[in-house]
C-alpha positions in Angstrom: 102.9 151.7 136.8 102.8 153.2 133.0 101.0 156.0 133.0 97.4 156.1 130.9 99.2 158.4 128.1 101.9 155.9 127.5 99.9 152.7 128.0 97.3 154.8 124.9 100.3 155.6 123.1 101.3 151.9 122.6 98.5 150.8 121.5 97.9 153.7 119.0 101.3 152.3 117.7 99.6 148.5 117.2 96.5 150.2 115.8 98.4 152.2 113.1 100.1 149.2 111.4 97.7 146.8 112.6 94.2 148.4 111.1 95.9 149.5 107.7 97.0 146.2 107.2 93.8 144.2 108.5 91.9 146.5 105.3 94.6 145.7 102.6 94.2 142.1 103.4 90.4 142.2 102.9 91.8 142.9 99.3 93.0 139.5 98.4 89.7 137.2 98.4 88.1 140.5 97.0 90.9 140.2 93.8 89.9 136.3 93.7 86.1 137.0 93.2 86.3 138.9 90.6 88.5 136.7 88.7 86.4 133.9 89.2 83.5 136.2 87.8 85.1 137.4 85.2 86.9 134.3 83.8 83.6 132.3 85.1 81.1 133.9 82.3 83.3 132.9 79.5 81.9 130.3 76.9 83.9 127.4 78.2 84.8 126.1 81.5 88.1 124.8 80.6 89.4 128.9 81.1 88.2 128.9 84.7 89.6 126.0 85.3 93.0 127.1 83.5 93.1 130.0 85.8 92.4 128.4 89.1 94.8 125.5 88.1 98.0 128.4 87.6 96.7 130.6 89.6 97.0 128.0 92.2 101.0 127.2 91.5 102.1 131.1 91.2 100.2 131.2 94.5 102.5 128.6 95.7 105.8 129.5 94.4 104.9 133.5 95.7 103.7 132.1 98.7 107.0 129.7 99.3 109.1 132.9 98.5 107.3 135.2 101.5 109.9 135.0 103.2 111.6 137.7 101.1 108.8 140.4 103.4 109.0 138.5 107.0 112.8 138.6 106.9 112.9 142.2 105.7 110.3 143.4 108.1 112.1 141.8 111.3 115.8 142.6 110.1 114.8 146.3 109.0 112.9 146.2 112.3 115.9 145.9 115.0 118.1 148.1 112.6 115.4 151.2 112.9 115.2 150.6 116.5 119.1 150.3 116.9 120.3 152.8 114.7 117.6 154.8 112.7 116.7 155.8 109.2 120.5 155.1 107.8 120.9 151.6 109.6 118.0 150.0 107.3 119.4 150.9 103.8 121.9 147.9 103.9 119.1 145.6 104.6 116.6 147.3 102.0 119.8 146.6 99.0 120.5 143.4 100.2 116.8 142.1 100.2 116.0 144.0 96.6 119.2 142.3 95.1 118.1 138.8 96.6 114.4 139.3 95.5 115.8 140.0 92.1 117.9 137.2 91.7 115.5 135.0 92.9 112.7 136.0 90.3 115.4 135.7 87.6 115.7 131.7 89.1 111.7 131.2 88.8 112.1 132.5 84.9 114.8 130.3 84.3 113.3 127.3 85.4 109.4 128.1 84.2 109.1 125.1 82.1 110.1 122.4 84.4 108.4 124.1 87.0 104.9 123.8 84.5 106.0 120.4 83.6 106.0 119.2 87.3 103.1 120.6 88.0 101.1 119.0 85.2 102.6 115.8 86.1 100.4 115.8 89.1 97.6 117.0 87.8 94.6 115.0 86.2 93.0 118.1 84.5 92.0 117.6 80.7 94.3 118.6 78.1 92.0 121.9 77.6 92.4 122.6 81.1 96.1 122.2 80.7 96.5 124.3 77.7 95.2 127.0 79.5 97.1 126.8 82.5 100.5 126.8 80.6 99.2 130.0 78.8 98.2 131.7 81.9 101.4 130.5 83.8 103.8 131.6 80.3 102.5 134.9 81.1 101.7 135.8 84.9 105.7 133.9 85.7 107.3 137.5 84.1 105.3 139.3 86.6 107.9 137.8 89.3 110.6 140.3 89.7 107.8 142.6 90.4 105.9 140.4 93.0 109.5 139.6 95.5 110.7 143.2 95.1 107.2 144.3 96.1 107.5 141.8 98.8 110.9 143.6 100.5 109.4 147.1 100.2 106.3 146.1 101.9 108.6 144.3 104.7 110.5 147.4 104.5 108.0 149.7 105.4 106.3 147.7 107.9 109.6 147.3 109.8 110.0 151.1 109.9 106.2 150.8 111.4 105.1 152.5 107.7 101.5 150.4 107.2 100.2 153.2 105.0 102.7 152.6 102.5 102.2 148.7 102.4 98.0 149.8 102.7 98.1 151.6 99.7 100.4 149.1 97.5 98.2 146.6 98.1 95.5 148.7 97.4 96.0 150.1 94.2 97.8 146.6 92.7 94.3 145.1 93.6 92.4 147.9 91.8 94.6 148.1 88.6 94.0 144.6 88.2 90.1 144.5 89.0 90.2 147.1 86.4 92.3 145.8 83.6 90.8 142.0 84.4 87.2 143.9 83.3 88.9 145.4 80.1 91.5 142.8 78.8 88.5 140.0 79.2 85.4 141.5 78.8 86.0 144.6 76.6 89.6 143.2 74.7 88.4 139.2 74.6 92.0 138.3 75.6 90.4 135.3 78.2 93.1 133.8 79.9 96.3 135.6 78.7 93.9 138.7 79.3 93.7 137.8 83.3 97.4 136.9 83.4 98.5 140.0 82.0 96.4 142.4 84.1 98.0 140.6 87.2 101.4 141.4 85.7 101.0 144.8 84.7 99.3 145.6 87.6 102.6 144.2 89.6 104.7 146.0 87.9 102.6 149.5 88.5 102.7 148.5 92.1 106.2 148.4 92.2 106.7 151.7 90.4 104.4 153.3 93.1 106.4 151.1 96.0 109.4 153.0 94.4 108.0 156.4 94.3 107.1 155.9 98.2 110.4 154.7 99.1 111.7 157.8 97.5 109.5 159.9 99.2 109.4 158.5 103.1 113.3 158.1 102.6 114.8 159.7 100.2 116.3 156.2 98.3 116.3 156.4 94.9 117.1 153.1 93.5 117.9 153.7 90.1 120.7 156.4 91.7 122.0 153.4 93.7 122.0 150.3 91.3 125.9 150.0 92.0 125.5 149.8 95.7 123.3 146.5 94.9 126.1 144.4 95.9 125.5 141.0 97.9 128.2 141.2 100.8 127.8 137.6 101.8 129.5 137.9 105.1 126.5 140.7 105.9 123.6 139.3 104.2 124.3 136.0 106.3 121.9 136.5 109.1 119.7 137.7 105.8 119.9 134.3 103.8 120.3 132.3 107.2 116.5 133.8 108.5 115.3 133.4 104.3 116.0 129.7 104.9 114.4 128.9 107.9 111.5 130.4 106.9 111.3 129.0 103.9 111.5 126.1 105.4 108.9 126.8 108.0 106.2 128.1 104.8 107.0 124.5 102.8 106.1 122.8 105.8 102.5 125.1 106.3 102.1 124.9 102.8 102.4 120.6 102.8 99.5 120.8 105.6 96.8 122.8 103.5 97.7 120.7 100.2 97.4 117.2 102.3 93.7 118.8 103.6 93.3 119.5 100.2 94.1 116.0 98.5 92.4 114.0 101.8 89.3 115.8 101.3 89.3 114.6 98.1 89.3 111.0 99.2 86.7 111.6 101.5 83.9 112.7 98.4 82.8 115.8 96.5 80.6 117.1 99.1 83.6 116.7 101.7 86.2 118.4 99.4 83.6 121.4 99.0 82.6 121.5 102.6 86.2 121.8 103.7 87.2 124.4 101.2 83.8 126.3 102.8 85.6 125.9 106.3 89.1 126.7 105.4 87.7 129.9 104.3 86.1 130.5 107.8 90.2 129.8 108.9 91.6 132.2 106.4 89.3 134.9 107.6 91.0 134.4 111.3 94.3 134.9 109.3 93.7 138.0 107.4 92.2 139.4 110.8 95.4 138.2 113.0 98.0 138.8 110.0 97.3 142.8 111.1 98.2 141.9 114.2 101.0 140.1 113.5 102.4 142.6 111.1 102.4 144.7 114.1 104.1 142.6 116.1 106.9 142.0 113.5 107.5 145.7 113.3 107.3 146.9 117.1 108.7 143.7 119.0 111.7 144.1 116.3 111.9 147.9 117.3 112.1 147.0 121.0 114.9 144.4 120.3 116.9 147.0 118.0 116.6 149.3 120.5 117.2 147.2 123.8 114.2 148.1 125.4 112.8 145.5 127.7 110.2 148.0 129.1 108.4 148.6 125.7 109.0 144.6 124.8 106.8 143.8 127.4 104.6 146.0 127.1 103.8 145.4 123.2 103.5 141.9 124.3 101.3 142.1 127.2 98.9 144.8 124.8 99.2 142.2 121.6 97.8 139.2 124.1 94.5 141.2 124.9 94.5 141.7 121.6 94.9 138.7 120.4 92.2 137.3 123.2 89.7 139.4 122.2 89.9 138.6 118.5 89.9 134.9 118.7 87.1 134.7 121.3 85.1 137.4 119.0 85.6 134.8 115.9 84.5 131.7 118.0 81.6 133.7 119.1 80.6 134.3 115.9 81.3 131.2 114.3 78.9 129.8 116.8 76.1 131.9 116.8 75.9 132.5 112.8 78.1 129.7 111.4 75.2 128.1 109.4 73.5 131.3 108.4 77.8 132.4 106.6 77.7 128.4 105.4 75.0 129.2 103.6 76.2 132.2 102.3 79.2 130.6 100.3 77.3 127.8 98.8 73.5 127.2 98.4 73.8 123.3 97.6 71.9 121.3 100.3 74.6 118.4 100.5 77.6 120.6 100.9 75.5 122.6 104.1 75.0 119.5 105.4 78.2 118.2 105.4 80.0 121.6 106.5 77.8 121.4 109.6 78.9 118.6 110.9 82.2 120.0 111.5 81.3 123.4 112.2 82.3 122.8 115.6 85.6 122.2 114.9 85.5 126.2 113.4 84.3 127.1 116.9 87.1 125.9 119.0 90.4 126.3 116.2 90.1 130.2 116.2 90.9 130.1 120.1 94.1 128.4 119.4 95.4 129.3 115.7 95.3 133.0 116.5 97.7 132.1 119.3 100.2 130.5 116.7 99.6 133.5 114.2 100.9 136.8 116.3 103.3 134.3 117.8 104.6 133.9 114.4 104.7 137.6 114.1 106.5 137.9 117.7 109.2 135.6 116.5 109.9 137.3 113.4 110.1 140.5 114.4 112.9 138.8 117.2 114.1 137.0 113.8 114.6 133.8 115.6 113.9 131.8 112.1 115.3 128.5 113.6 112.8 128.2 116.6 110.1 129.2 113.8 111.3 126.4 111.7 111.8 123.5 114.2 108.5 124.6 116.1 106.5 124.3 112.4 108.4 120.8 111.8 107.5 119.8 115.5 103.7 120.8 114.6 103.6 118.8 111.3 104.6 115.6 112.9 102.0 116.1 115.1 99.3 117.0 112.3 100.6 113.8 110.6 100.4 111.1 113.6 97.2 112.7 114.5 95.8 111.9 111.6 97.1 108.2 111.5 95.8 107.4 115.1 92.6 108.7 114.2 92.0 108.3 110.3 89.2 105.9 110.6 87.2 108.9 111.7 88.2 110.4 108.4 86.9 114.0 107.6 87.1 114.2 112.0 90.6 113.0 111.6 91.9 115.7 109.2 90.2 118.7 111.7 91.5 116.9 115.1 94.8 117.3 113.2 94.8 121.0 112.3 93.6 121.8 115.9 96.4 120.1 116.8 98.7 121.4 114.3 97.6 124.8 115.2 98.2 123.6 119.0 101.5 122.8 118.5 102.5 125.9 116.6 101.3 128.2 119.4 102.4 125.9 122.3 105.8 125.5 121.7 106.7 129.0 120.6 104.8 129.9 123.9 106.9 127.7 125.5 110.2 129.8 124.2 108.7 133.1 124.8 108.3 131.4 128.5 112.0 130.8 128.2 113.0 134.3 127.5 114.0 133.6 124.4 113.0 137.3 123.5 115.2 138.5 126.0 117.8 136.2 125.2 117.7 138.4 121.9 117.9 142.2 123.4 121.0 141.0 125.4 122.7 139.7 121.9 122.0 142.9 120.3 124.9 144.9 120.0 
């Protein structure tokens, strides 16, 4: 039986990356807030909308290219467990030259990305206008944003949160910061909210560089030659990219279908349903902490070969996980209309978002399930089972909602309880398997 020291010492471990990152991801709707405020007092509605229209398509292309930090956080993961501080510099190169080149792709290809975009959008011409000014701008922020992404994964795999804690921290600040004096103080609307974002990557990344000098020594200007991509090593690199990029297109199609279907289903629906999704995304930023966790220690128990500490990371990360979701369901239950109300004071919209309150009762029982599974499965880098097992969830989301669509706004909930079913069923069903284990005996 593990003794009560050890059994405290693991979960000290969970609690040092998983707390630091649970804070830094309060930072995110905090940053969306105020630029809604800000941009939200101008004289014209047409900025607000400008922003949330490209805001809403760098969010997607950043978001599509996440993969750049999962990857790096499982691969730097099983390399710090298997051989130490030296074995994760190849990985740290190979992700920084990929995020690069990547970023240098999204600048190449800015306009027909904006041009795509607008062709499925029904905004005014105003609207439009200043989206491609706040796109033209915030798009050069990119090789910032994906290198960012690989030191963050970096750190996290070498079960660093503090580093990752404070990056996200001060980016969110300088930007609060120069959103208040670019818009308010400068009058530079728009351009004046893109820009702060961008500057305030790029100061992110020079502090993400400092760190990495600091915690290890790497000095990447000293090292630019070494930034060489070795295809026949950076294989299981690009081979886990795709897969999870793959896997993210597929999440991403489910939230932009809610999206659209709401729609069709009336203003009050639409608005009710973005009320809800928030509810879900709280769940996320609380599990993503735990997931981060599980990335970095159930990689450092593969890299390392040690089935003891495998288990017992998992076994901890369950309670965890347990706890969490029946916490949220709880609450969801007991003061669901009282936060409803909270978010929006129009009557209609209450209405409407308590008829499917319930739904918010039972999903965080099951999608925190499929959230630090996704975290176990990274850190084990099994991308393909995370792919096929998001691809085997979607097709359920979508029949779901074709056997059932003449209960409409229903329909489109019964489907992401499902979807979220799906998700944390079937990886379940390979951890089950051994699938994890299957992975400590390929290590070599």
């Amino acid at each position: 039986m593990l003794k009560r020291s050890a059994l405290w010492q693991k979960q000290r471990q969970i609690a040092l990356i998983a707390l630091p990152m649970v804070l830094s991801n309060l930072c995110v709707p905090l940053l969306g807030l105020v630029d809604t405020a800000v941009v939200g007092h101008l004289p014209e509605p047409h900025y607000l909308g400008g922003v949330a229209l490209g805001g809403s398509i760098i969010s997607l292309l950043y978001f599509l290219l996440g993969f750049l930090r999962m990857s790096t956080t499982g691969l730097t993961a099983q390399a710090y467990g298997r051989g130490g501080d030296a074995a994760t510099v190849p990985g740290l190169q190979q992700g920084i030259l990929l995020a690069l080149l990547l970023s240098a792709l999204l600048l190449l290809l800015q306009w027909p990305v904006i041009t795509l975009s607008f062709y499925f959008s029904d905004a005014s011409t105003a609207v439009l206008q200043q989206t491609e000014l706040y796109f033209s701008v915030r798009i050069w922020s990119a090789p910032a944003t994906l290198v960012n992404l690989v030191l963050m994964g970096w750190f996290l795999g070498r079960q660093n949160a503090r580093a990752p804690m404070w990056l996200l921290l001060f980016g969110n600040a300088v930007n609060i910061i120069l959103d208040l004096l670019f818009v308010l103080v400068l009058g530079w609307y728009t351009a004046g909210v893109a820009a702060a974002s961008v500057i305030a990557d790029y100061a992110t990344l020079a502090l993400g560089l400092y760190l990495l000098r600091q915690s290890a020594g790497y000095d990447i200007f000293k090292q630019l030659r070494q930034l060489k991509l070795n295809l026949s090593s950076a294989l299981p690199l690009l081979s886990l990219n795709r897969d999870i990029f793959l896997r993210s297109l597929c999440l991403q199609a489910v939230f932009v279908f809610i999206a659209f279907q709401g729609a069709a289903f009336g203003d009050d629906t639409l608005a009710a349903n973005a009320v809800l999704l928030g509810f879900l995304m709280l769940v996320s930023y609380a599990l993503d902490g735990l997931a981060y966790a599980a990335e970095s220690l159930v990689g450092n128990a593969i890299g390392s070969r040690n089935n003891a500490d495998l288990n017992i990371f998992l076994s901890l990360l369950s309670c965890w996980c347990l706890l969490l979701s029946v916490l949220f369901s709880l609450g969801y239950a007991n003061f669901g209309v009282q936060l409803v109300a909270l978010l929006t004071s129009i009557d209609t919209v209450q209405q409407e978002a308590a008829r499917y309150l319930p739904w918010m009762i039972v999903i965080p029982l099951i999608a925190s399930w499929a959230f630090l599974l996704d975290g176990i499965f990274i850190g084990a880098t099994q991308g393909a089972l995370l792919r096929n097992s998001m691809f085997i969830a979607l097709l359920g989301f979508a029949g779901c909602f074709w056997l059932l669509q003449q209960h409409e706004n229903h329909a489109l909930w019964a489907a992401m309880t499902l979807f979220m079913a799906l998700r944390a069923g079937t990886l379940a069903y390979h951890l089950y398997r051994g699938k994890l284990k299957q992975a400590i005996h390929a290590e070599k």
